[in-house]
N, C-alpha and C positions, 0 to 999 in steps of 0.2 A: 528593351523598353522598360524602364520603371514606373512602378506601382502606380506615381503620380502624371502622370503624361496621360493624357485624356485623346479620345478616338473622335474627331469631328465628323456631323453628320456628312455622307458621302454615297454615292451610290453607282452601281454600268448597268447599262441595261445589255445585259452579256452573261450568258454562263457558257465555257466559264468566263470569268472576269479577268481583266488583265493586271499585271502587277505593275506596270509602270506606272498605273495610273493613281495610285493609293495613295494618302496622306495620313501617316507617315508611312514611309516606305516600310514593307516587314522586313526582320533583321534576320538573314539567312546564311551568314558567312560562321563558319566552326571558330569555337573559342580559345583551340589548343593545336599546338605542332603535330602535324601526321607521325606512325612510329608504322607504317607500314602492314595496318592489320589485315588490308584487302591487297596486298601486293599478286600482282600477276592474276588477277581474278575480273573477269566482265558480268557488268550490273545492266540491267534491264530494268530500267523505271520509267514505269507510265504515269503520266504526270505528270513529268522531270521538268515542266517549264517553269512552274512558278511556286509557288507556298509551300509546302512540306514537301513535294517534290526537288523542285530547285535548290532547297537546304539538304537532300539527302544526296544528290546529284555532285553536290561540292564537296559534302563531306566525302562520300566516296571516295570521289578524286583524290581529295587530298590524302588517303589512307591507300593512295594504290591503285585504283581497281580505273576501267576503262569502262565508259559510262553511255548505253545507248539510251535516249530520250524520246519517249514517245507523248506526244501530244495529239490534240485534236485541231485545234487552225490559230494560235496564238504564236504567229511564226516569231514575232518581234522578242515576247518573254522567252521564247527557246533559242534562240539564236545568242541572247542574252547570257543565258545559262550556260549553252555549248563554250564559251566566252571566259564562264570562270572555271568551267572545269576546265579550258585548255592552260588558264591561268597558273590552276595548281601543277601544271607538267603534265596530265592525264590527256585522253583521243575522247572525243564525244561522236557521236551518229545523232542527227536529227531525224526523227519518223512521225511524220503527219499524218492524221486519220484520224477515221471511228472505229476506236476498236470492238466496239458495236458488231461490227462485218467481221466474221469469224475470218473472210479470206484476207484480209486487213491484219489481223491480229495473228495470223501463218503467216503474213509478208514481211511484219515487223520483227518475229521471232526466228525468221531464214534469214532474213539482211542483218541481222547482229551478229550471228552466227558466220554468215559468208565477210563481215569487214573482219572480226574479232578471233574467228576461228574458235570460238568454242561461247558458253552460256554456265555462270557459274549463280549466279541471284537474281532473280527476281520480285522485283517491287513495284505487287498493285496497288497502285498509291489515285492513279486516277480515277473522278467521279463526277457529279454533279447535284447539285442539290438547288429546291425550291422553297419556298413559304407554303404551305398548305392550311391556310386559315379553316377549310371547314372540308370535309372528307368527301363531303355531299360533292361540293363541289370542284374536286379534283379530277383533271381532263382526266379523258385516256392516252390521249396522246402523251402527253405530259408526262403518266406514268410509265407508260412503257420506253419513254425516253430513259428515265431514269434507271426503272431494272436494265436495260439494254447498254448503260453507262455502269452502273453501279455491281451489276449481277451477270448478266453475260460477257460484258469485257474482260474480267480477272478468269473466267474458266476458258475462255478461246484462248488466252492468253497462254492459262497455264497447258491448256491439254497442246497446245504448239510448243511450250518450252520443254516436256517432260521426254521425248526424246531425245534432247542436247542435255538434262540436268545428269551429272555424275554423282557417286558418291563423295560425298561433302558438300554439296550444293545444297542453298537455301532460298526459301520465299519467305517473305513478310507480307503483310497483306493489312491495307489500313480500314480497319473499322471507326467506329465511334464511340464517346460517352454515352450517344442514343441509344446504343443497342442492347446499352443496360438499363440503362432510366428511362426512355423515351425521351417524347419531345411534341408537346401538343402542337406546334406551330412546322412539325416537319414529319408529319405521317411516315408520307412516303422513303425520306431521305433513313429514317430511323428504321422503315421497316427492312430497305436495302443492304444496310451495316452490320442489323442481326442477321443475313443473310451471307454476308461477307463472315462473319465471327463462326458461325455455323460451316462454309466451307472451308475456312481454316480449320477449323478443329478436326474436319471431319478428312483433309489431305495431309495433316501430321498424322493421323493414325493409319493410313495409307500408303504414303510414303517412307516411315522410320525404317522399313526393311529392307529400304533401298539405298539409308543413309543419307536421305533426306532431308532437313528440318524444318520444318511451316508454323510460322509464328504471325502474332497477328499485334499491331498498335491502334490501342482507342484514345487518340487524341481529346480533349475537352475544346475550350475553346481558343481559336489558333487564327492571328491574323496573318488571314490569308486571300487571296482574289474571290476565295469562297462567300464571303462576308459579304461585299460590296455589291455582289454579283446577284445575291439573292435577296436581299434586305433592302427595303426603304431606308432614307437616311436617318431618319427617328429611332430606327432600330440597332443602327452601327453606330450611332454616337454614344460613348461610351462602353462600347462595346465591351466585353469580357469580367466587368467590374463584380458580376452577381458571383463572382468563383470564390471560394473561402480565400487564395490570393489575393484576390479584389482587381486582377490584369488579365490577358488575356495573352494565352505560351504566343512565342516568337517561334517561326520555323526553325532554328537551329537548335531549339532547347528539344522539339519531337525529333530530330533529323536523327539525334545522338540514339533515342530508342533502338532505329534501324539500326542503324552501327553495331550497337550491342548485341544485338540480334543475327545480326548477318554475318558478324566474327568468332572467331576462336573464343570471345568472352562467354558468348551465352551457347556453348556448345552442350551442357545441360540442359537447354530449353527446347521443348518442342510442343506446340500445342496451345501455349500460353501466350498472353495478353498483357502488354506495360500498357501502362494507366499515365500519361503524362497530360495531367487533365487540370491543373491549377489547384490539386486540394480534393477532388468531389473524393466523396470516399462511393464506391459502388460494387456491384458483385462480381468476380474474378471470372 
């Protein structure tokens, strides 16, 4: 999407939100030929349906790797998805649920394992997020939705994958720009992400003896089903413009982070944080 192409007001009453139904669609497809960097290797990405999911789910594919998708009830965007990773020549697994349910989050990391025969990456990539105009007035329900999306789903996740992960296996695990800056309008979503940034760091130091490496991406602002899902139309229109960019990243332009991260490239990295945030400059 270029600089000049503007976000019209839009909005679902959905989180999460669905991609089919965005104007303009986000642009999730890789911008260069596969050379094989995840060949013969199975990815676990939760969130694979739509937005920085869906563009990590294709890249994959197309680098190799065999792709299980976990979502929460958006059968249509994952079924979607399933579609173009088969497209690049790659196998997909669809896995619906809350990974919320710890027994859920053991079910989707045994059924990767029993179609794939083995678990080599995993990508917590799924969340949710709300508006929190005023702190006073945030449910509890609401938030405990949140931590139970945002904060117990990546640890059920991983304490189920960390028996299948071998030496050279990887996780990635997506935080925020919030979790450096904040974000008055999103308490909770921002308090979740430092929580997410904080268990990454705290499972590369953990795991590196095992060969390990646990990396974490703080996206900025990224059109995604996230957007529409939790904003009024007043607030998505125009969306992304206030980033020293003046746009707002495309899923494919975060997807390539993972990439780097999950390959032989970033085989130095463990612990660390890409910033593909449109500009913000913020603390490592």
């Amino acid at each position: 999407m270029a600089s000049d192409v503007d976000i019209p007001p839009q909005s679902q009453d959905s989180m999460p939100a669905y991609e089919d139904r965005m104007d303009p669609a986000p642009d999730y497809m890789p911008r260069h030929l596969g050379v094989g960097k995840l060949d013969g290797k199975v990815a676990l990405v939760t969130g694979g349906d739509s937005g920085i999911g869906r563009a990590v789910s294709v890249l994959f594919a197309r680098e190799g790797a065999k792709i299980a998708i976990a979502y929460l009830k958006e059968t249509e965007d994952a079924e979607s998805t399933r579609d173009l990773v088969e497209a690049e020549g790659s196998e997909a697994l669809l896995l619906k649920g809350d990974l919320g349910d710890k027994a859920h989050a053991e079910d989707v990391v045994a059924r990767t394992v029993d179609r794939f025969g083995r678990l080599d990456i995993v990508i917590n990539n799924a969340a949710q997020q709300w508006l929190d105009q005023d702190l006073t007035e945030l449910e509890e329900s609401r938030l405990r939705r949140i931590i139970d999306s945002n904060v117990m789903a990546p640890v059920f996740v991983t304490q189920a994958a960390l028996p299948h992960l071998k030496d050279g296996a990887v996780m990635v695990n997506t935080t925020s720009v919030n979790a450096f800056k904040g974000n008055a309008n999103l308490e909770a979503n921002s308090t979740t992400r430092g929580a997410t940034l904080a268990f990454s760091r705290s499972m590369a130091e953990q795991l590196i003896d095992k060969g390990i490496r646990v990396n974490a991406v703080a996206p900025g602002p990224v059109w995604t089903p996230f957007i529409p899902g939790s904003m009024p139309p007043e607030m998505v229109e125009g969306f992304g413009k206030h980033v020293p960019m003046g746009r707002p990243g495309q899923p494919w332009e975060i997807a390539t982070s993972y990439l780097f991260l999950a390959s032989s490239d970033g085989s130095y990295f463990n612990g660390q944080t890409l910033h593909p945030n449109g500009g913000k400059i913020v603390g490592a």
